[in-house]
Every structure is written in C-alpha cells, then in structure tokens.
PQR file of N, CA, C, O and H, with PARSE charges and radii, in Angstrom:
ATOM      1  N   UNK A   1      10.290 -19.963  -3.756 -0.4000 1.5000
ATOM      2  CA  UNK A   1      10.652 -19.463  -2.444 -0.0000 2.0000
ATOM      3  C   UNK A   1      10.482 -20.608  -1.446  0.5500 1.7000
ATOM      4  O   UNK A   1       9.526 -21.352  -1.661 -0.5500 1.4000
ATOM      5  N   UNK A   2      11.237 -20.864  -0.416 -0.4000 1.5000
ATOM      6  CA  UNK A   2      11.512 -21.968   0.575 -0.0000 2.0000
ATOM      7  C   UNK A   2      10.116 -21.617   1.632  0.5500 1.7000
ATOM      8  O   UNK A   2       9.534 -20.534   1.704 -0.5500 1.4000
ATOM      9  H   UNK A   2      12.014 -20.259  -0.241  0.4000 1.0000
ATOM     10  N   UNK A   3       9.828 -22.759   2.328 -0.4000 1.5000
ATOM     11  CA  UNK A   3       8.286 -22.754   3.393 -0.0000 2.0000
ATOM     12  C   UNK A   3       8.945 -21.814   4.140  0.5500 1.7000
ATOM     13  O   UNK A   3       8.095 -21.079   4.642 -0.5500 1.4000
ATOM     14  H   UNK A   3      10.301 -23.638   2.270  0.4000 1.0000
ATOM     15  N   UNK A   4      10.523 -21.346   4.588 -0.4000 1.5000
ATOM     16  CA  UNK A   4      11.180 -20.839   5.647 -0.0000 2.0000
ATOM     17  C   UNK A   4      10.877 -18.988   5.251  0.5500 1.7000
ATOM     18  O   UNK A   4      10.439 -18.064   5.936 -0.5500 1.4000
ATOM     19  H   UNK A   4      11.213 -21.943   4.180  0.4000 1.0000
ATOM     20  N   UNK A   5      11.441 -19.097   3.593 -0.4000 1.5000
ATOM     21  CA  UNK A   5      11.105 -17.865   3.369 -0.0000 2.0000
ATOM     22  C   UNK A   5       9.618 -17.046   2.924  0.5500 1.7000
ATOM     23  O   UNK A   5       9.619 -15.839   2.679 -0.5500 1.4000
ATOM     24  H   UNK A   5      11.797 -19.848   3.037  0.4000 1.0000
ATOM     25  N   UNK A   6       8.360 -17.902   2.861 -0.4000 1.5000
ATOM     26  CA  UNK A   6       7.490 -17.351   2.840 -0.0000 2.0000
ATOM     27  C   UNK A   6       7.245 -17.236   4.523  0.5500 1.7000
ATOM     28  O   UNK A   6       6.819 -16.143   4.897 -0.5500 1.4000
ATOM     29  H   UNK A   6       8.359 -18.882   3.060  0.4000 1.0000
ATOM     30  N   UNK A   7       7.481 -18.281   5.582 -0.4000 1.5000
ATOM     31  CA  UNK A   7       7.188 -18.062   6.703 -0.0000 2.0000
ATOM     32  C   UNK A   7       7.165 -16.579   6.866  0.5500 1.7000
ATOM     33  O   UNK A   7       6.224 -15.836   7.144 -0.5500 1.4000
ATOM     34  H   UNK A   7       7.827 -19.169   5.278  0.4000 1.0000
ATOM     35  N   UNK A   8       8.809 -16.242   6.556 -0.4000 1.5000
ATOM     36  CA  UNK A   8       9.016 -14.869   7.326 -0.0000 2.0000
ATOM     37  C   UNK A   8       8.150 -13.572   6.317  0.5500 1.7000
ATOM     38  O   UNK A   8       7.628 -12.509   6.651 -0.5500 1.4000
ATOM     39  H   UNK A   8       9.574 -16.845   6.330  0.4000 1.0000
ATOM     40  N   UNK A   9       8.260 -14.062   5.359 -0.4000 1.5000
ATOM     41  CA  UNK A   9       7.733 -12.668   4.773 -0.0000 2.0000
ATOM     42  C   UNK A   9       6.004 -12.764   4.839  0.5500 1.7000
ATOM     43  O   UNK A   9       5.212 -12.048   4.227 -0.5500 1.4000
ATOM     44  H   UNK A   9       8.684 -14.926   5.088  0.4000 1.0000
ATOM     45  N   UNK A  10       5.764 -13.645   5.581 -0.4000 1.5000
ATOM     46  CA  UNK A  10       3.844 -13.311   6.290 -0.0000 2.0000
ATOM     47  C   UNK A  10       4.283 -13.149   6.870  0.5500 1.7000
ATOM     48  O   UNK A  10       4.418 -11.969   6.545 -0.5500 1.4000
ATOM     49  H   UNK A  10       6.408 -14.227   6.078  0.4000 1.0000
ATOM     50  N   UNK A  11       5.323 -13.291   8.482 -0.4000 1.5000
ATOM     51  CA  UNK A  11       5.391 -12.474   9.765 -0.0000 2.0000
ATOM     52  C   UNK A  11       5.832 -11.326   9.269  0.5500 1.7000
ATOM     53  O   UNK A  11       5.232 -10.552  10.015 -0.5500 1.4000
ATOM     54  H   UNK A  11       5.213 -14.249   8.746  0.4000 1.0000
ATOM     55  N   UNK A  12       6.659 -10.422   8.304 -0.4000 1.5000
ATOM     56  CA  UNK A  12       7.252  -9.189   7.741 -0.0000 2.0000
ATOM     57  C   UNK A  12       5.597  -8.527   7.667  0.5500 1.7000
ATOM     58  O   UNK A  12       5.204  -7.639   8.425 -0.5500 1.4000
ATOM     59  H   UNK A  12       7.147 -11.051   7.698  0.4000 1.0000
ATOM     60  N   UNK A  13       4.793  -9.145   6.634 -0.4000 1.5000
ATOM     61  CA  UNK A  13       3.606  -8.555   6.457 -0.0000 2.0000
ATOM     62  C   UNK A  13       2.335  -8.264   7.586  0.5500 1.7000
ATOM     63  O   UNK A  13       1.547  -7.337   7.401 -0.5500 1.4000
ATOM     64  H   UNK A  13       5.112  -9.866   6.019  0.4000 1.0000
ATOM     65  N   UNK A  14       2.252  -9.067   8.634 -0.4000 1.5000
ATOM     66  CA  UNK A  14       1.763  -9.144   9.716 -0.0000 2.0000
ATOM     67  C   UNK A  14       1.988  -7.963  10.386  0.5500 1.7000
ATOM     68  O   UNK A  14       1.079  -7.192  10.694 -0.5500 1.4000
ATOM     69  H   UNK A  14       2.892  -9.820   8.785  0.4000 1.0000
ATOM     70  N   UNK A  15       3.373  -7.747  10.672 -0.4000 1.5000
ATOM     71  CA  UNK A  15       3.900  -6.853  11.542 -0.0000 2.0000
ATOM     72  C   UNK A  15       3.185  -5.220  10.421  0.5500 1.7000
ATOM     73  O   UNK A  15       2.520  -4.306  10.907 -0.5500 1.4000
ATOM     74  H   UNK A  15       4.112  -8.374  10.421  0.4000 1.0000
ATOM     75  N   UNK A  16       3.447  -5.289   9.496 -0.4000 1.5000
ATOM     76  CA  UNK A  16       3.827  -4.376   8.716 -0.0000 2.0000
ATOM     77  C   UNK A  16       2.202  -3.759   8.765  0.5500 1.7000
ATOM     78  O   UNK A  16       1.966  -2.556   8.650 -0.5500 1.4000
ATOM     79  H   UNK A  16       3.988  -6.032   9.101  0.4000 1.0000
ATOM     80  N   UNK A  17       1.231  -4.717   8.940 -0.4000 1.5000
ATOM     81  CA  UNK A  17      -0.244  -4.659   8.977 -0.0000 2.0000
ATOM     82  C   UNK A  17      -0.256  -3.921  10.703  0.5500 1.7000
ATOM     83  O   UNK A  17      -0.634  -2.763  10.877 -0.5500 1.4000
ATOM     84  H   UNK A  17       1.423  -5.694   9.034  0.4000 1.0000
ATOM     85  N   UNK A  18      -0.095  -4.223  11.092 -0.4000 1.5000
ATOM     86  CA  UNK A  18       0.099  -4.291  12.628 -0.0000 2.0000
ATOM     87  C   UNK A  18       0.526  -2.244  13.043  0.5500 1.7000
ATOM     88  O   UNK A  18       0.099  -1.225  13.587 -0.5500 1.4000
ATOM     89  H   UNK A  18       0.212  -5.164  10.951  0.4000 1.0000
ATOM     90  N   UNK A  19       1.482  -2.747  12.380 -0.4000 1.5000
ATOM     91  CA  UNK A  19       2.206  -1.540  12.480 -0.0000 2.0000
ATOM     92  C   UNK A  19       1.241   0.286  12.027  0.5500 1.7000
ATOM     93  O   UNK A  19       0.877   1.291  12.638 -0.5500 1.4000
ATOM     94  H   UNK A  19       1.829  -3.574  11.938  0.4000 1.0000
ATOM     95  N   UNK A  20       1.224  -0.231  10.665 -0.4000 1.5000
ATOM     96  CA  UNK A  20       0.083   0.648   9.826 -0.0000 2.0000
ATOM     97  C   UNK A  20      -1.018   0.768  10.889  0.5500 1.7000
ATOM     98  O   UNK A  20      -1.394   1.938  10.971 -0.5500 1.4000
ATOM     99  H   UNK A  20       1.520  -1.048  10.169  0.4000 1.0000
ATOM    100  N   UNK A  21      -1.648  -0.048  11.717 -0.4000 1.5000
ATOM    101  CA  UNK A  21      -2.794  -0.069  12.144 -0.0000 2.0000
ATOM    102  C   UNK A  21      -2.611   0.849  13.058  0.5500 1.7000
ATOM    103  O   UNK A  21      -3.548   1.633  13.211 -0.5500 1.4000
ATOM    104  H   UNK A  21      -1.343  -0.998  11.650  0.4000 1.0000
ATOM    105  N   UNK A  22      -1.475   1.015  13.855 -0.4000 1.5000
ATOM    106  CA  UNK A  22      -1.269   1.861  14.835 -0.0000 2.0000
ATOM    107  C   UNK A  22      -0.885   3.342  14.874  0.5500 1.7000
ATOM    108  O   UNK A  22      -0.288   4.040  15.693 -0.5500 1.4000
ATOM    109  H   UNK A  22      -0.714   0.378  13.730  0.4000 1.0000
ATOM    110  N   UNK A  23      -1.440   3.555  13.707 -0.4000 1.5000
ATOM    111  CA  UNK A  23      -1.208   5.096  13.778 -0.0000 2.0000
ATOM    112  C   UNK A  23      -0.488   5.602  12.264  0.5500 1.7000
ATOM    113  O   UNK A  23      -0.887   6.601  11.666 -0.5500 1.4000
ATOM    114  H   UNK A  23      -1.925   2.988  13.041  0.4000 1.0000
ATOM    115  N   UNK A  24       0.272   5.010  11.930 -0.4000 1.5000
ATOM    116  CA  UNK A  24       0.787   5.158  10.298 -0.0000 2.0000
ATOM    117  C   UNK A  24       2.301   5.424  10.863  0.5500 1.7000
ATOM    118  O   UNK A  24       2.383   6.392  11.619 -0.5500 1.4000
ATOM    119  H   UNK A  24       0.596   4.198  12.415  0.4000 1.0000
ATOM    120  N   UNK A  25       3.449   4.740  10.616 -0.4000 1.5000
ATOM    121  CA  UNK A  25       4.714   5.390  10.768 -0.0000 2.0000
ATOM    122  C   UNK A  25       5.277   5.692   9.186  0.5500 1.7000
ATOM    123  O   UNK A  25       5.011   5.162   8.108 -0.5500 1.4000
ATOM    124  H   UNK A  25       3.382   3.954  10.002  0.4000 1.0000
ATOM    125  N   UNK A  26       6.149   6.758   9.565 -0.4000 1.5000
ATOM    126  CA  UNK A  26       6.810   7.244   8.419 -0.0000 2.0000
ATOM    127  C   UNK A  26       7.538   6.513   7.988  0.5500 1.7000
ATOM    128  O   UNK A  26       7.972   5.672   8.775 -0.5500 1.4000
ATOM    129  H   UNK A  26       6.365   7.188  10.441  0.4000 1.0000
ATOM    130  N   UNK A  27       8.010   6.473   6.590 -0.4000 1.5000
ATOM    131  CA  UNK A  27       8.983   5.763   6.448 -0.0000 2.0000
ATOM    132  C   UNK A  27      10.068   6.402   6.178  0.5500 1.7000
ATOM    133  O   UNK A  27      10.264   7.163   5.230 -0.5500 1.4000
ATOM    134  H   UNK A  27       7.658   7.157   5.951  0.4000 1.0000
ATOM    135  N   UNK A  28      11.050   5.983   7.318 -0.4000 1.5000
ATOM    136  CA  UNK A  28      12.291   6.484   7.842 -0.0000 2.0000
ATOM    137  C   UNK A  28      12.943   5.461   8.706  0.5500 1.7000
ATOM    138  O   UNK A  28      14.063   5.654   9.178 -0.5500 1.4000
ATOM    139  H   UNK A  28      10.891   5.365   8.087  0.4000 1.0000
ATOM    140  N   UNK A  29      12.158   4.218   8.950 -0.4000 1.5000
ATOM    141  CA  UNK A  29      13.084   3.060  10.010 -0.0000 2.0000
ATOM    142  C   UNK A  29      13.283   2.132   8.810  0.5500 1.7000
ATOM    143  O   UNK A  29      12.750   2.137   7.700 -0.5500 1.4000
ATOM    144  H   UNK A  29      11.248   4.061   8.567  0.4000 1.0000
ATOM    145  N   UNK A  30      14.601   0.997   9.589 -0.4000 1.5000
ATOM    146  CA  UNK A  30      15.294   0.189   8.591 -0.0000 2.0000
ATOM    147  C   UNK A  30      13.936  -0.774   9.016  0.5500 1.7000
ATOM    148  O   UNK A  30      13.387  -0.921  10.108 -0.5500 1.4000
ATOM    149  H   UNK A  30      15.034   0.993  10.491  0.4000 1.0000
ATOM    150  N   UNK A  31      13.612  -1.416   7.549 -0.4000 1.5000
ATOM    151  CA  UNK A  31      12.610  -2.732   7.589 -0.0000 2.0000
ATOM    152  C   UNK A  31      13.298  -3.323   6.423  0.5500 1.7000
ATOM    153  O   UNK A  31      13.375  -2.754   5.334 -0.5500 1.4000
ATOM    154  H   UNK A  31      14.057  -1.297   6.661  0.4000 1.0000
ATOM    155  N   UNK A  32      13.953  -4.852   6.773 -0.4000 1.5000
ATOM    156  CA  UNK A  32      13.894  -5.886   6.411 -0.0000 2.0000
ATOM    157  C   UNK A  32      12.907  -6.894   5.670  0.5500 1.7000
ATOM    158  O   UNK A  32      12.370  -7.815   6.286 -0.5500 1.4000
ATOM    159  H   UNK A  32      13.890  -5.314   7.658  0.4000 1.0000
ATOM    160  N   UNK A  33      12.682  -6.649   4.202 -0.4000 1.5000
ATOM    161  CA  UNK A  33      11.916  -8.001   3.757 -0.0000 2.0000
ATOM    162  C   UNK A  33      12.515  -8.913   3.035  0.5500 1.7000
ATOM    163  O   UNK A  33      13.583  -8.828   2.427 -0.5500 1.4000
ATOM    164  H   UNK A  33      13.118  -5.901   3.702  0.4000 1.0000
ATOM    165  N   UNK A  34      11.614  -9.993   3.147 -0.4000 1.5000
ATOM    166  CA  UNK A  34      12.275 -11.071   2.267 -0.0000 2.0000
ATOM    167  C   UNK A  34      11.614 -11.078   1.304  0.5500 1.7000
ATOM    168  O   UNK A  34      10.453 -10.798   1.601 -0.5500 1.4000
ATOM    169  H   UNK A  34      10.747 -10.062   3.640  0.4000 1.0000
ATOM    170  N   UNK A  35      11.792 -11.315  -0.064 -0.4000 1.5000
ATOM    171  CA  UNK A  35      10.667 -11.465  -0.986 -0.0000 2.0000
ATOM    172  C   UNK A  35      11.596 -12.054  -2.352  0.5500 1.7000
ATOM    173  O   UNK A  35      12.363 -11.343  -3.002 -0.5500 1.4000
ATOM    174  H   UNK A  35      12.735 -11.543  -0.305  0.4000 1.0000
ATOM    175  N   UNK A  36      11.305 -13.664  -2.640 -0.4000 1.5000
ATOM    176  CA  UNK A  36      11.842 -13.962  -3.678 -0.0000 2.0000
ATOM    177  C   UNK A  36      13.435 -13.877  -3.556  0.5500 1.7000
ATOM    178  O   UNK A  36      14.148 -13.798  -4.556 -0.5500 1.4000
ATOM    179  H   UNK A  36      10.683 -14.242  -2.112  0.4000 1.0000
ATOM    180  N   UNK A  37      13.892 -13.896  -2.364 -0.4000 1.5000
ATOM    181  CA  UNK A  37      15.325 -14.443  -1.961 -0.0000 2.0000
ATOM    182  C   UNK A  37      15.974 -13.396  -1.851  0.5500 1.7000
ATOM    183  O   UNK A  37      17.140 -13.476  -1.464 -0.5500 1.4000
ATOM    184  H   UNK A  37      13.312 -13.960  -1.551  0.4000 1.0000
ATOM    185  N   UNK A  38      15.353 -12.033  -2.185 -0.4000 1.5000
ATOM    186  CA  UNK A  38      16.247 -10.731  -1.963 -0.0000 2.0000
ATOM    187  C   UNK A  38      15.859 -10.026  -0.831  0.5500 1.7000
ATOM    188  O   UNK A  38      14.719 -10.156  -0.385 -0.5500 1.4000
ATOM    189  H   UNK A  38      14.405 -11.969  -2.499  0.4000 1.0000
ATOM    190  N   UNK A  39      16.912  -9.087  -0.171 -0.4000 1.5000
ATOM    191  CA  UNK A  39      16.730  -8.413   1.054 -0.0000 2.0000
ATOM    192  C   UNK A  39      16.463  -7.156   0.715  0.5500 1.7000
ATOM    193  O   UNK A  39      17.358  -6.634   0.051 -0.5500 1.4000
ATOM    194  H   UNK A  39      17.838  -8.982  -0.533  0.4000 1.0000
ATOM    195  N   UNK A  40      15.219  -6.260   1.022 -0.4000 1.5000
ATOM    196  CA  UNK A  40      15.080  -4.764   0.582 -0.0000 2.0000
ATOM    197  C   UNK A  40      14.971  -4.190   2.096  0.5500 1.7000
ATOM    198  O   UNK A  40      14.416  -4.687   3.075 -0.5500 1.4000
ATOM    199  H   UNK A  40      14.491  -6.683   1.561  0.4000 1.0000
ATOM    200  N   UNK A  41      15.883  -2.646   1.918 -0.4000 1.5000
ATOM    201  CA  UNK A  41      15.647  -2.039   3.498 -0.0000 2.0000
ATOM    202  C   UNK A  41      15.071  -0.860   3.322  0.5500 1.7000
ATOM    203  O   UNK A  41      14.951  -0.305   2.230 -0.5500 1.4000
ATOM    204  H   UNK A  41      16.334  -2.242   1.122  0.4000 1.0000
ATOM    205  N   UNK A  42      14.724  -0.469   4.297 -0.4000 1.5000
ATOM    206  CA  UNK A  42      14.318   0.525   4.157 -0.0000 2.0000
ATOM    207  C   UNK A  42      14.437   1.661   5.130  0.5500 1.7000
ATOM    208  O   UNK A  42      14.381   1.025   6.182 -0.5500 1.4000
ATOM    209  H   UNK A  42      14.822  -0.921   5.184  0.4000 1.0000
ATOM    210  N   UNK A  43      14.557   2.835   5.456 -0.4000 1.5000
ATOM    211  CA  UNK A  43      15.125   3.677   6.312 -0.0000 2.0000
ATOM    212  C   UNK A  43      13.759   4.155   7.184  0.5500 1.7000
ATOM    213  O   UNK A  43      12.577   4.421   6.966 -0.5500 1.4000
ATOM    214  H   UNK A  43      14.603   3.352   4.601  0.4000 1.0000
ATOM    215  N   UNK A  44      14.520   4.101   8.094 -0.4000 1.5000
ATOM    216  CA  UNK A  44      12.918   4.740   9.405 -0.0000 2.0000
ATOM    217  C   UNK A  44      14.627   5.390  10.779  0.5500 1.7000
ATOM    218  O   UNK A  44      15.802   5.074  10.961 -0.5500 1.4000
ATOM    219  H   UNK A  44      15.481   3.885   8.271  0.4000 1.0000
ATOM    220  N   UNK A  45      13.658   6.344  11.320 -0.4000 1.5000
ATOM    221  CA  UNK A  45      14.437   7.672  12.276 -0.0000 2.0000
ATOM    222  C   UNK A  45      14.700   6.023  13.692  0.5500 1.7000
ATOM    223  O   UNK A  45      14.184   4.920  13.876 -0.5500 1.4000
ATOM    224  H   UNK A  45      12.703   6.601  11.171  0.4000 1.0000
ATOM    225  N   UNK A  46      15.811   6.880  14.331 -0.4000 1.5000
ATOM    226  CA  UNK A  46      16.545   5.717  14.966 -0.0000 2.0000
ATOM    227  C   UNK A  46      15.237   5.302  16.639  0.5500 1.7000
ATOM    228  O   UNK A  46      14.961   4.231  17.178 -0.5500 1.4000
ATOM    229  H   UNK A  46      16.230   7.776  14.181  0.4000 1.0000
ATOM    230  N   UNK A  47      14.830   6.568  16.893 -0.4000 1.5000
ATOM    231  CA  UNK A  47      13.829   5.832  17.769 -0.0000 2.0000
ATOM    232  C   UNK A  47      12.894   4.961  17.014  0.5500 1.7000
ATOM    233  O   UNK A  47      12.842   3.740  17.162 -0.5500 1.4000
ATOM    234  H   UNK A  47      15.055   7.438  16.455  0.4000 1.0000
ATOM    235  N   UNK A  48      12.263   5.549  16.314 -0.4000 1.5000
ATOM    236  CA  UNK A  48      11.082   4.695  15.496 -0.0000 2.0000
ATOM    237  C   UNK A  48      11.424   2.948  14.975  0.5500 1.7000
ATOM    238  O   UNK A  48      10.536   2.105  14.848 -0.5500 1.4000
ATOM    239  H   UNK A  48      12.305   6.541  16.193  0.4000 1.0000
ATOM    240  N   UNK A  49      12.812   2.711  14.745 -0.4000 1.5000
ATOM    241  CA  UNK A  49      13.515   1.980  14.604 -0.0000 2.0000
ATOM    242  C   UNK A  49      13.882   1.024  15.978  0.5500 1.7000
ATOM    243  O   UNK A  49      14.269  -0.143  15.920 -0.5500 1.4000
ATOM    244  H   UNK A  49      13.534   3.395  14.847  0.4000 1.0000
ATOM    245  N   UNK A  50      13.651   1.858  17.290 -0.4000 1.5000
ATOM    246  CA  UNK A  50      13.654   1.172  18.551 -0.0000 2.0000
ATOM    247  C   UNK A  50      12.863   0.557  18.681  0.5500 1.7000
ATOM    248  O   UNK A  50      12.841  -0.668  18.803 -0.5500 1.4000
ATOM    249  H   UNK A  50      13.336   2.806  17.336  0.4000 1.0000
ATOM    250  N   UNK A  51      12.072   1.273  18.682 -0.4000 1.5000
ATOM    251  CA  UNK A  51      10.340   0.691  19.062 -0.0000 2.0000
ATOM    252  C   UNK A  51       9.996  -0.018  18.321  0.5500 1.7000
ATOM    253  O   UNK A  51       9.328  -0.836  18.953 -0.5500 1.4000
ATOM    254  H   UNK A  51      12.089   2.268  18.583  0.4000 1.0000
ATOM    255  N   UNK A  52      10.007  -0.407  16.815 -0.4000 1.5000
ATOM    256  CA  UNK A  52       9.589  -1.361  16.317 -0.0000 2.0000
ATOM    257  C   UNK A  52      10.097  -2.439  17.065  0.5500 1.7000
ATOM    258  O   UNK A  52       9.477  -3.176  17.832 -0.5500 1.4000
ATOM    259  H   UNK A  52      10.550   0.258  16.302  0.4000 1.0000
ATOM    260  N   UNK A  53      11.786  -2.465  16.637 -0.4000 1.5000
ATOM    261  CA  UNK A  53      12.158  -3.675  17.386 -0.0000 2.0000
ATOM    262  C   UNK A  53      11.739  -3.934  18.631  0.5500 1.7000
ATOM    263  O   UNK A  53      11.990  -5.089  18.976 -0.5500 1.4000
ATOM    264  H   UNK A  53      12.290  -1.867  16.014  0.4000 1.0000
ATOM    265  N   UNK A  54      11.097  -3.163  19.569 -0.4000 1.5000
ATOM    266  CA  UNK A  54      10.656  -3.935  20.910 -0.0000 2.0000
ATOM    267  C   UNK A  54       9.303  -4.723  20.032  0.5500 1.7000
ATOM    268  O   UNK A  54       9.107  -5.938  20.062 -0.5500 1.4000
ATOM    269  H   UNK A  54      10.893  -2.225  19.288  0.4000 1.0000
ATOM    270  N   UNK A  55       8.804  -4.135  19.582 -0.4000 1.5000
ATOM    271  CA  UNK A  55       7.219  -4.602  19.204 -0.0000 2.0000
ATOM    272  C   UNK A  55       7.422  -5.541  18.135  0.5500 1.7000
ATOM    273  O   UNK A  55       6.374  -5.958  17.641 -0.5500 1.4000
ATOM    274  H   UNK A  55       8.964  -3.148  19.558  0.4000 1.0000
ATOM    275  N   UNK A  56       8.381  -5.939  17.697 -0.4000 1.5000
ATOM    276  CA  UNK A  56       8.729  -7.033  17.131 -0.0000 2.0000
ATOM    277  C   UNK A  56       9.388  -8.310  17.647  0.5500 1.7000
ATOM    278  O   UNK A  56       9.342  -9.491  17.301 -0.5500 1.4000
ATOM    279  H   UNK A  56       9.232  -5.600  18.098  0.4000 1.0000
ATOM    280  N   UNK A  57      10.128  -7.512  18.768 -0.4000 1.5000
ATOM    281  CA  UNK A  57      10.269  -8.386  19.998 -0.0000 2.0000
ATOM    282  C   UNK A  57       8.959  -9.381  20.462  0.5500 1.7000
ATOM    283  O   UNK A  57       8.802 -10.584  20.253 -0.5500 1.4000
ATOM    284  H   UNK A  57      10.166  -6.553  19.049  0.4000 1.0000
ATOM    285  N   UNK A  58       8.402  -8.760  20.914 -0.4000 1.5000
ATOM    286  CA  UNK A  58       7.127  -8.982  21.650 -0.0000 2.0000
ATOM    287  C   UNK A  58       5.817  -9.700  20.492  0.5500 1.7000
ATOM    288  O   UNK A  58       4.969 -10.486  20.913 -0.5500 1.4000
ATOM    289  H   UNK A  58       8.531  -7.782  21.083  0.4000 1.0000
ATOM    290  N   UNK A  59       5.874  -9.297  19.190 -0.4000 1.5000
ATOM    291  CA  UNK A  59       4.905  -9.900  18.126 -0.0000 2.0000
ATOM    292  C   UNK A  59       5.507 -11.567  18.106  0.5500 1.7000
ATOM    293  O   UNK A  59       4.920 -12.553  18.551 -0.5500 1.4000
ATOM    294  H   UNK A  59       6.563  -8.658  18.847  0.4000 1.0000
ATOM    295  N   UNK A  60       6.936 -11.513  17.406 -0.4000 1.5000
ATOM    296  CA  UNK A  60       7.591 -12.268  17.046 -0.0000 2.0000
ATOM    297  C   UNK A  60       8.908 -13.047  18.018  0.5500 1.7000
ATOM    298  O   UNK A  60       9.891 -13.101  17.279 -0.5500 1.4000
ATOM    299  H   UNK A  60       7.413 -10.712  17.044  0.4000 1.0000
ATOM    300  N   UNK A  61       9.170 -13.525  19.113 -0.4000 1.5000
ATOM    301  CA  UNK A  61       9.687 -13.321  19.981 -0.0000 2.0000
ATOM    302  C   UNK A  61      10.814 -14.224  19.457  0.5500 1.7000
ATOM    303  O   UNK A  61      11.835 -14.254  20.143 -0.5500 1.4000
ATOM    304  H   UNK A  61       8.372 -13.480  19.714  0.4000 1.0000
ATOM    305  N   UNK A  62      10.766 -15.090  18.150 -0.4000 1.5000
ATOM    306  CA  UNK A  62      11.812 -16.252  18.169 -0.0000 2.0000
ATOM    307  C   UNK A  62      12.370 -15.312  17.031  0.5500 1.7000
ATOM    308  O   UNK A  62      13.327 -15.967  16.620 -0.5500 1.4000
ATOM    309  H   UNK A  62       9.936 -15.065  17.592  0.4000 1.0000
ATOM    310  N   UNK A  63      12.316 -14.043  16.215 -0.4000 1.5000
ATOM    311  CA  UNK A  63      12.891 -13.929  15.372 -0.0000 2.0000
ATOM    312  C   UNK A  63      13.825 -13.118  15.323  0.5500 1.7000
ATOM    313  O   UNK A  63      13.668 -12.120  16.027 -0.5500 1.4000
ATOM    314  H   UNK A  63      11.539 -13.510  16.549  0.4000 1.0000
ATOM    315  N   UNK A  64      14.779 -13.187  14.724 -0.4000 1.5000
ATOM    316  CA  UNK A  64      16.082 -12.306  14.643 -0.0000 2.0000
ATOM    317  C   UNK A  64      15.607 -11.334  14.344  0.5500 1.7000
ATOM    318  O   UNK A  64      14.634 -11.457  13.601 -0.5500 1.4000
ATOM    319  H   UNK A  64      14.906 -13.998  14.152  0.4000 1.0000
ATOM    320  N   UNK A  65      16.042  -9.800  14.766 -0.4000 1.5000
ATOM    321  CA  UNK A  65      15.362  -8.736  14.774 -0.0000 2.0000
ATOM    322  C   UNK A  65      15.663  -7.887  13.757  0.5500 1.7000
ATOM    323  O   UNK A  65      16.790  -7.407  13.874 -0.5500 1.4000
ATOM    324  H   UNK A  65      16.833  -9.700  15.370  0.4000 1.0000
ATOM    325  N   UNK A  66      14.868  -7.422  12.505 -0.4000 1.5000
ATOM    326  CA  UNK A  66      15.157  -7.277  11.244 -0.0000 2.0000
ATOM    327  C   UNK A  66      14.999  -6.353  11.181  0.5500 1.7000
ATOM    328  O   UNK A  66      14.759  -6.013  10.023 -0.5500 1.4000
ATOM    329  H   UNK A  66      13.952  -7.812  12.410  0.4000 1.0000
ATOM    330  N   UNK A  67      14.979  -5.154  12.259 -0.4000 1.5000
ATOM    331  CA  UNK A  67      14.870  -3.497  12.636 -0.0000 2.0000
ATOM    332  C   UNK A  67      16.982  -3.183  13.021  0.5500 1.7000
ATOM    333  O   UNK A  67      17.464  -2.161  13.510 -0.5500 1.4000
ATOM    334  H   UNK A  67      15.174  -5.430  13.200  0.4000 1.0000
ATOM    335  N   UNK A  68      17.656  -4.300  12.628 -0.4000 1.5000
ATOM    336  CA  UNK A  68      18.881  -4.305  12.866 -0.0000 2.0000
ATOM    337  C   UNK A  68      19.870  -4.772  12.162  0.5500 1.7000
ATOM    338  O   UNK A  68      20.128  -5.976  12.164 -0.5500 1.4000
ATOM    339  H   UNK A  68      17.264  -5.130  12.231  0.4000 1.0000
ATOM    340  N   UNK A  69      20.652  -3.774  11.370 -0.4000 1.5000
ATOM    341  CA  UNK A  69      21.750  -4.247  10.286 -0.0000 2.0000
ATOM    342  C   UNK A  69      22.770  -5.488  10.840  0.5500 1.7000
ATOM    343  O   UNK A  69      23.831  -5.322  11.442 -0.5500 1.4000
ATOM    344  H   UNK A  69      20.442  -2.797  11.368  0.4000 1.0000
ATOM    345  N   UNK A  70      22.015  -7.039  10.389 -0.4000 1.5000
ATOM    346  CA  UNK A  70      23.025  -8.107  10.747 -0.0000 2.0000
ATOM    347  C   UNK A  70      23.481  -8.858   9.867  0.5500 1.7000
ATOM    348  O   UNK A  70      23.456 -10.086   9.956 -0.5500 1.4000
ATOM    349  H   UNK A  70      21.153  -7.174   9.901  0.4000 1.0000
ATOM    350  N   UNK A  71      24.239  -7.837   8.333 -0.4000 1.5000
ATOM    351  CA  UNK A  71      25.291  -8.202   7.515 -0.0000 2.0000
ATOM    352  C   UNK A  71      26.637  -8.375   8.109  0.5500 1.7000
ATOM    353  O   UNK A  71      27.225  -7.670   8.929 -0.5500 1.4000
ATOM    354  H   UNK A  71      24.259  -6.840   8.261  0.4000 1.0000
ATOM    355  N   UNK A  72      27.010  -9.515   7.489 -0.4000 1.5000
ATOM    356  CA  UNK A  72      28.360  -9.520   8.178 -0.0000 2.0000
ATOM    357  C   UNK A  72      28.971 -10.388   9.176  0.5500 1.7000
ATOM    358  O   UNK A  72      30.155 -10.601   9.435 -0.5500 1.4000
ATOM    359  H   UNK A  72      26.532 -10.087   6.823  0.4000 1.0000
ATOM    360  N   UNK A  73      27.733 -10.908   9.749 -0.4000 1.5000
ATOM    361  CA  UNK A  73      27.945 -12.016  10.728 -0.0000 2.0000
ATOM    362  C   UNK A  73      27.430 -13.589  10.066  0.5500 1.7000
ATOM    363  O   UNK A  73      27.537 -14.610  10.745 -0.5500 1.4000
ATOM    364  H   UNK A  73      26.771 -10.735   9.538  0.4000 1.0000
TER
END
C-alpha cells in the first residue's frame, strides 16, 4: 500500500474512532475506505451522511469528502 494510501486510511480510522465516540451512529451513511487499494462503502441515512461530512470537513479540512459518491469524475 502507497505512504498516500495508508495516510488516508489512519485519517478513515481516526474519524471512524471519533465518530463511535460520539454516541454510536448506525450504519446507514455512505463511508469510504481505503484498504489495500480497494474502495468499500457503506450506507448511512442521508442526514447522518450530512453531518459526517461537515465533521469531516472540520476533522480533515484538506480531504476530499468521502461521505460523497465521486465516481466518475
């Protein structure tokens, strides 16, 4: 795995720690990991899916926001 792709998948895990800590969300929002060069998603309800991305905003502020389907571009 590239220094680029473990980077992100400790900020994936960070958040994911982060997240858990705050109460437990269901899983029902899209989460993005990287792991070993493959992309796994996962489904989260469309507010819950907002709010991460602000708080991923705000954790991670340089990263493309992986609470958001950006296949294709």
């Amino acid at each position: 795995m590239s220094d680029h792709a473990e980077e992100f998948e400790e900020k994936i895990e960070d958040l994911e720690n982060l997240l858990l800590g705050e109460g437990g969300w269901e899983l029902s929002l899209i989460l993005v990991r990287l792991r070993k060069g493959m992309i796994v998603l996962r489904r989260y309800s469309g507010l819950q899916r907002e709010a991460l991305g602000r708080m991923q905003q705000e954790a991670f502020p340089g990263l493309i926001s992986i609470f958001t389907p950006c296949w294709g571009k």
